[in-house]
C-alpha positions in Angstrom: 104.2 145.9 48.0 106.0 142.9 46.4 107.4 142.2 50.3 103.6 142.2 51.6 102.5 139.7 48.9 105.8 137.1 49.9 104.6 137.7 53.6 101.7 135.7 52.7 103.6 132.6 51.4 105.1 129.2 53.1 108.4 128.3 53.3 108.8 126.1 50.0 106.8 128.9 48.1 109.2 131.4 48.5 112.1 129.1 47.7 110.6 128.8 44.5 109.7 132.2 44.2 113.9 132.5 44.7 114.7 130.9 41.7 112.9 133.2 39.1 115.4 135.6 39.2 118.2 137.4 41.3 115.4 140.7 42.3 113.1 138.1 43.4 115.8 135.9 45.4 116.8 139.2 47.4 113.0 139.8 47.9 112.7 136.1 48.9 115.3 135.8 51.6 114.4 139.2 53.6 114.9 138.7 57.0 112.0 139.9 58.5 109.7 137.2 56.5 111.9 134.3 57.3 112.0 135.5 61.4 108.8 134.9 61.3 108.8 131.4 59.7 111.5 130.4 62.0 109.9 131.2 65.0 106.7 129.5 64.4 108.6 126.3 63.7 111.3 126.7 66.3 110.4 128.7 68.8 107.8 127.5 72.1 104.7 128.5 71.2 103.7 130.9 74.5 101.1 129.5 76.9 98.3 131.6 78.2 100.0 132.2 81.4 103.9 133.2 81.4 106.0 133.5 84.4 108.3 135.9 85.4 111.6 133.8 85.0 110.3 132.7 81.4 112.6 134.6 78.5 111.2 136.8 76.0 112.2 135.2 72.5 111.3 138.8 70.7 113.5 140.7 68.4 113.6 143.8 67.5 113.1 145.3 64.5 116.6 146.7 65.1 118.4 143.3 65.4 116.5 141.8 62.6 118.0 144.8 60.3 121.6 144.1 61.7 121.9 140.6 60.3 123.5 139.9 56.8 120.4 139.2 54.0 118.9 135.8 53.8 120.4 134.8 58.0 116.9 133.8 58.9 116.2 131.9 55.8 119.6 129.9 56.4 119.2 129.1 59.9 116.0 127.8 59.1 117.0 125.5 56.2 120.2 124.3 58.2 117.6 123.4 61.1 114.5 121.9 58.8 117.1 119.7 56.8 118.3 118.4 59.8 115.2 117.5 61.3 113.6 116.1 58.2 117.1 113.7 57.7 116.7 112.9 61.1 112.9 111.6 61.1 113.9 110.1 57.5 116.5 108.1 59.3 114.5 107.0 62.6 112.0 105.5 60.2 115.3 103.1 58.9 116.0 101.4 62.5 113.3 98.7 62.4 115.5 95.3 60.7 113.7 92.6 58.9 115.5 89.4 60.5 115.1 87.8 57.1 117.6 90.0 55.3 118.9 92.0 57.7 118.0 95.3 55.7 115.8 97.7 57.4 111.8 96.9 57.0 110.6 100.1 55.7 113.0 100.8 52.6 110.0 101.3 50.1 107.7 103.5 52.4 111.1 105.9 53.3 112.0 105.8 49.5 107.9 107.0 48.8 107.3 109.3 51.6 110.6 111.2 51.6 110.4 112.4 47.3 113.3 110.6 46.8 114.9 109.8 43.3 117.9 109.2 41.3 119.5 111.8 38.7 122.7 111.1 36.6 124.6 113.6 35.5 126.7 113.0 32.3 129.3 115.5 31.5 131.1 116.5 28.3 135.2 117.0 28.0 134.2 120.4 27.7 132.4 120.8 31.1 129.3 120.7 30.0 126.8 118.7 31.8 123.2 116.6 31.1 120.7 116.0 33.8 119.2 113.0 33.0 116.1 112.0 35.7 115.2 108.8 36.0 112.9 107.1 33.8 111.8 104.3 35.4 112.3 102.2 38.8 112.0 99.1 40.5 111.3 98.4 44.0 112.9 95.1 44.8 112.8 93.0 48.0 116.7 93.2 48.6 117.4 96.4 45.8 116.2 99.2 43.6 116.8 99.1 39.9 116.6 102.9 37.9 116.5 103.1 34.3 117.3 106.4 32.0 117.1 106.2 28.3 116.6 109.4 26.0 116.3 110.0 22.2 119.8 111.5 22.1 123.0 110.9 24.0 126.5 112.7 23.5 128.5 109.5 24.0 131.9 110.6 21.8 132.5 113.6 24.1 131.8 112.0 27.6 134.4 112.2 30.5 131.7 111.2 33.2 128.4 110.4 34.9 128.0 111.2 38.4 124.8 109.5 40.2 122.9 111.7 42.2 120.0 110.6 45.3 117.6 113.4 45.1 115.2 114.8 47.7 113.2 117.9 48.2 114.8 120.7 50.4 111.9 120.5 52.9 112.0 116.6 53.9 108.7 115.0 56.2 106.1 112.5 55.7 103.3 115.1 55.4 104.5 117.1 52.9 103.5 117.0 49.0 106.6 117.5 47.1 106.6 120.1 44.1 108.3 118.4 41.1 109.8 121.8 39.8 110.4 122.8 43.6 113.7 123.2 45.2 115.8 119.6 45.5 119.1 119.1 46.9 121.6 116.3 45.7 123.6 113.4 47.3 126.5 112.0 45.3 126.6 108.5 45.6 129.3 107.2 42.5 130.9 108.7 40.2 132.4 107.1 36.9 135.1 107.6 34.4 133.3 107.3 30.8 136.1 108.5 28.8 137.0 105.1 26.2 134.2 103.5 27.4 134.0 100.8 25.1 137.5 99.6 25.8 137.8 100.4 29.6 134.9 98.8 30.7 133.6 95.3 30.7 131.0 93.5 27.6 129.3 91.1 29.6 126.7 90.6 27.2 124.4 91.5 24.1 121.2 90.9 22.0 120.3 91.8 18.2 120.0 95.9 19.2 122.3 96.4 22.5 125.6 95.5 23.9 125.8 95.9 27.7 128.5 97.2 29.6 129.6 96.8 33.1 130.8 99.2 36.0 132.0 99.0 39.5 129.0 99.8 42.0 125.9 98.1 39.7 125.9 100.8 36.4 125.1 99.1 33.7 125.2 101.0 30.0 123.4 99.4 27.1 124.8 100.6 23.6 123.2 101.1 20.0 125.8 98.1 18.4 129.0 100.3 19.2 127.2 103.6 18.6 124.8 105.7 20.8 124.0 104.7 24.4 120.1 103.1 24.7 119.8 103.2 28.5 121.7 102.9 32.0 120.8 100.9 34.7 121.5 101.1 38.1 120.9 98.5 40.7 121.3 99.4 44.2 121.5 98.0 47.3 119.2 98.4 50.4 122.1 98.4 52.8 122.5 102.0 53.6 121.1 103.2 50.5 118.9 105.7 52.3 121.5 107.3 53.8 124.0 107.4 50.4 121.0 108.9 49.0 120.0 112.0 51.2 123.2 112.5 53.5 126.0 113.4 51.5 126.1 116.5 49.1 126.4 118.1 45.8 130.1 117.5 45.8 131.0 114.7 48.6 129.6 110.8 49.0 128.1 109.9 52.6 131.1 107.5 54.4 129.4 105.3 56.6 131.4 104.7 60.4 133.5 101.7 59.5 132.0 98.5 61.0 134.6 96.3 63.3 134.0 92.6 63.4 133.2 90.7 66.2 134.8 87.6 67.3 133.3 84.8 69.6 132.3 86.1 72.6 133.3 82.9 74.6 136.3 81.8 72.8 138.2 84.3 70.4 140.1 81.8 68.8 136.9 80.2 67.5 136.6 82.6 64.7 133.6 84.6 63.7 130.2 82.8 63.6 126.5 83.9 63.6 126.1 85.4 59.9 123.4 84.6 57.2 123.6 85.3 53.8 120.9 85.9 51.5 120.8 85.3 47.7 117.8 87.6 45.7 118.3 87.2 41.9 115.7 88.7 40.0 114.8 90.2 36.5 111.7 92.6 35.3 109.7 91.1 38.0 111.0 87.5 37.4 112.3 85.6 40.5 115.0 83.6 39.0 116.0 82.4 43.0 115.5 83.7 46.2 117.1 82.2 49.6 118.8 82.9 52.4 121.9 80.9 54.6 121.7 81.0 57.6 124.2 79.8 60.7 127.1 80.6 58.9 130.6 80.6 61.0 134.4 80.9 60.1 137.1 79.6 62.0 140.5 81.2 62.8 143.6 80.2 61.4 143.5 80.3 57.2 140.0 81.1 56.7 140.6 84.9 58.3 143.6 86.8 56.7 144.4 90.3 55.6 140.8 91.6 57.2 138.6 89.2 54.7 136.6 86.1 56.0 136.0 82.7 54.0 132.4 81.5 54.2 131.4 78.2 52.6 128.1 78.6 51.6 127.1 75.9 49.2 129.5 73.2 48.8 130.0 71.8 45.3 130.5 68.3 46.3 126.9 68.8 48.3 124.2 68.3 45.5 121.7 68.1 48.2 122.9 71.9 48.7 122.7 73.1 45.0 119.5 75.3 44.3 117.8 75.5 40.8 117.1 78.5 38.7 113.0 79.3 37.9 112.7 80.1 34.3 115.0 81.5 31.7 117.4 83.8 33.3 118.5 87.3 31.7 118.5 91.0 31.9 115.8 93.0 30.6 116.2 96.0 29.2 113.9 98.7 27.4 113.7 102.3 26.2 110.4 104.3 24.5 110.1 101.7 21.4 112.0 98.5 22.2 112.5 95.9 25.1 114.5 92.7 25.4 116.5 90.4 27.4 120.4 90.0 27.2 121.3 86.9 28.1 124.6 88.2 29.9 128.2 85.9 29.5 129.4 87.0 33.0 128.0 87.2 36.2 127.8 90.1 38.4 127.6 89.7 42.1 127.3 92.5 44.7 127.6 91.8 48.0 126.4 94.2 50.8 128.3 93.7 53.8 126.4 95.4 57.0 128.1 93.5 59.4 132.2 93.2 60.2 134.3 92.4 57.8 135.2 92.4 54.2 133.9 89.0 52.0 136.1 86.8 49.9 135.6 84.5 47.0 132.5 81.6 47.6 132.8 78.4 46.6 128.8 77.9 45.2 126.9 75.7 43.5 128.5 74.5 40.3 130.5 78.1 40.1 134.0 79.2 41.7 134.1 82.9 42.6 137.9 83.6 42.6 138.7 86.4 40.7 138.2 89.8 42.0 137.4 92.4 39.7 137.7 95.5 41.9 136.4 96.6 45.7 134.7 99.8 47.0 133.3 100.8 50.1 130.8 97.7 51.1 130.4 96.0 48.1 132.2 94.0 46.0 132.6 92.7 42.5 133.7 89.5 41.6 134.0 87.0 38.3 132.2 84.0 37.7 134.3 81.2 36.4 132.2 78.3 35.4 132.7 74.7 35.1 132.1 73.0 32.0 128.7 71.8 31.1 127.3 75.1 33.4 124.7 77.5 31.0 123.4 79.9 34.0 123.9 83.5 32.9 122.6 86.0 35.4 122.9 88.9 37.4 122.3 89.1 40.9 122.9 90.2 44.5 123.9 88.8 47.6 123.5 90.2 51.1 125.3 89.2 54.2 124.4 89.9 57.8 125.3 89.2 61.3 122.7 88.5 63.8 
């Protein structure tokens, strides 16, 4: 009877159905149900007229017995995941020449279900799903925020952060927010010692913030509890970070191989823009992008990394201004505020060729790295005397 009432139901229905208990997951997966699913999605529907050489696509009640539990219900998943990833990705392959980042960032990230989940787990093994709380859609980025009442900060090893998307990807669907969802790992990080290991970069009368590789950002309770982590992402293949890897592994991208002057070789790399977004809680502190930038061969090109000059700091014609009063907003359910943040962050999204070194910009010489990981990297401000601009923002360089 139970069987004849789960014949009635969709796909996603009975996934759910799975997860109520192990009698109802065995019910769920029968094969005979799923067969029937399958073929309506995957097999040619059969016109009025056949022919004789057509195949018959039918199987007997015989060979659907003979397969292990739950076959049809896996080959279908393994297929719709595929194609829904697939269409996900196709909508990715328009480029807005201004940035270089694909045009239709914000519709994939609406359309597809997708958010972010950390997971923060205890020396003992056990873990804390924390989903996100808030979100940003930025031109160049997206920013998440999670804050909670109660955090176990003394006993943390880690936080892993997690894209998540519904099982059943496509732009037509309605996505269940208790139905199934499957995980991409996209960074993990070592909280053990936090306060000592990683980097104070700034702090107000109720937080100090804390830095991490990859854009995390962890604002503590004045030494004690955490108040919120931030995230700020990049466009560049964020999309695919989020929804191709899995549970356990990160998406690796096909490394990118840089190309040299087509004409002349030994006339360096040439035809890259770079574009600058800084930006706050909606505020546009600057927003601009280089364009017609070259390196030549010779010292500018060593070890894989290219030099690019991008504002000179004996130009002042070149120098830009900052719009308002720059700093990092914060809040959680009772408080907000602004750190005004004593070292700059900058992440720099490399689609193109080749690594990127150390700028020379504006009134501030890049030249200390702080670490490097997949395409982005981190880097230290040190400023000249008289400079006050303390920001955070990101950089994006292309080639056209």
């Amino acid at each position: 009877m139970i069987l004849k009432i789960l014949s009635y139901l969709d796909a996603e229905s009975l996934l759910c159905t799975g997860c109520v208990n192990k009698r109802f997951y065995d019910l769920s997966s029968d094969n005979t149900i799923w067969f029937k699913i399958y073929s309506k999605s995957f097999f040619p529907k059969r016109k009025k007229w056949r022919t004789v050489q057509e195949p018959d696509n039918s199987i007997s009640l015989l060979e659907l017995q003979d397969r292990e539990a739950g076959y049809w219900k896996k080959e279908y998943l393994v297929k719709k995941i595929a194609a829904g990833k697939n269409e996900i990705i196709q909508l990715l392959k328009p480029i807005n020449t201004y940035t270089g980042l694909p045009v239709k960032t914000k519709e994939v990230i609406k359309i597809s279900g997708l958010r972010w989940i950390i997971v923060l787990r205890e020396r003992n093994g056990k873990e804390h799903v924390m989903d996100q709380a808030g979100i940003s859609l930025n031109e160049t980025s997206v920013t998440i925020f999670w804050y909670g009442i109660s955090w176990p900060l003394d006993n943390l090893s880690s936080l892993q952060l997690f894209g998540v998307t519904p099982v059943l990807l496509g732009k037509s669907k309605i996505h269940l927010r208790n139905g199934p969802w499957r995980r991409s790992l996209i960074s993990e990080y070592n909280l053990a010692n936090m306060t000592e290991n990683a980097k104070m970069i700034g702090c107000d009368a109720l937080v100090e913030l804390y830095r991490f590789d990859q854009g995390l950002l962890v604002g503590l309770w004045k030494r004690s509890d955490i108040a919120f982590i931030m995230a700020s992402l990049h466009y560049h293949q964020l999309i695919e970070r989020s929804i191709l890897g899995s549970a356990t592994m990160s998406y690796v991208a096909t490394p990118a191989k840089a190309i040299l002057d087509d004409i002349d070789p030994e006339y360096g790399m040439h035809g890259y823009q770079l574009h600058i977004d800084m930006h706050s809680k909606g505020n546009t502190y600057m927003c601009s992008t280089f364009r017609s930038l070259f390196c030549k061969k010779g010292n500018y090109i060593r070890n894989g990394y290219l030099k690019l000059t991008v504002i000179s700091y004996k130009n002042n014609a070149q120098h830009l201004p900052l719009v308002g009063n720059v700093g990092l907003s914060w809040m959680v359910e009772a408080f907000e505020s602004t750190v005004k943040v004593n070292s700059n962050l900058l992440v720099i999204g490399a689609n193109a060729h080749c690594p990127v070194p150390p700028y020379e910009a504006g009134e501030e010489r890049w030249n200390q790295w702080l670490g490097k990981k997949k395409d982005h990297l981190l880097l230290k401000k040190e400023a000249r005397e008289g400079f006050e601009g303390n920001y955070v923002f990101m950089m994006y360089l292309s080639h056209l």
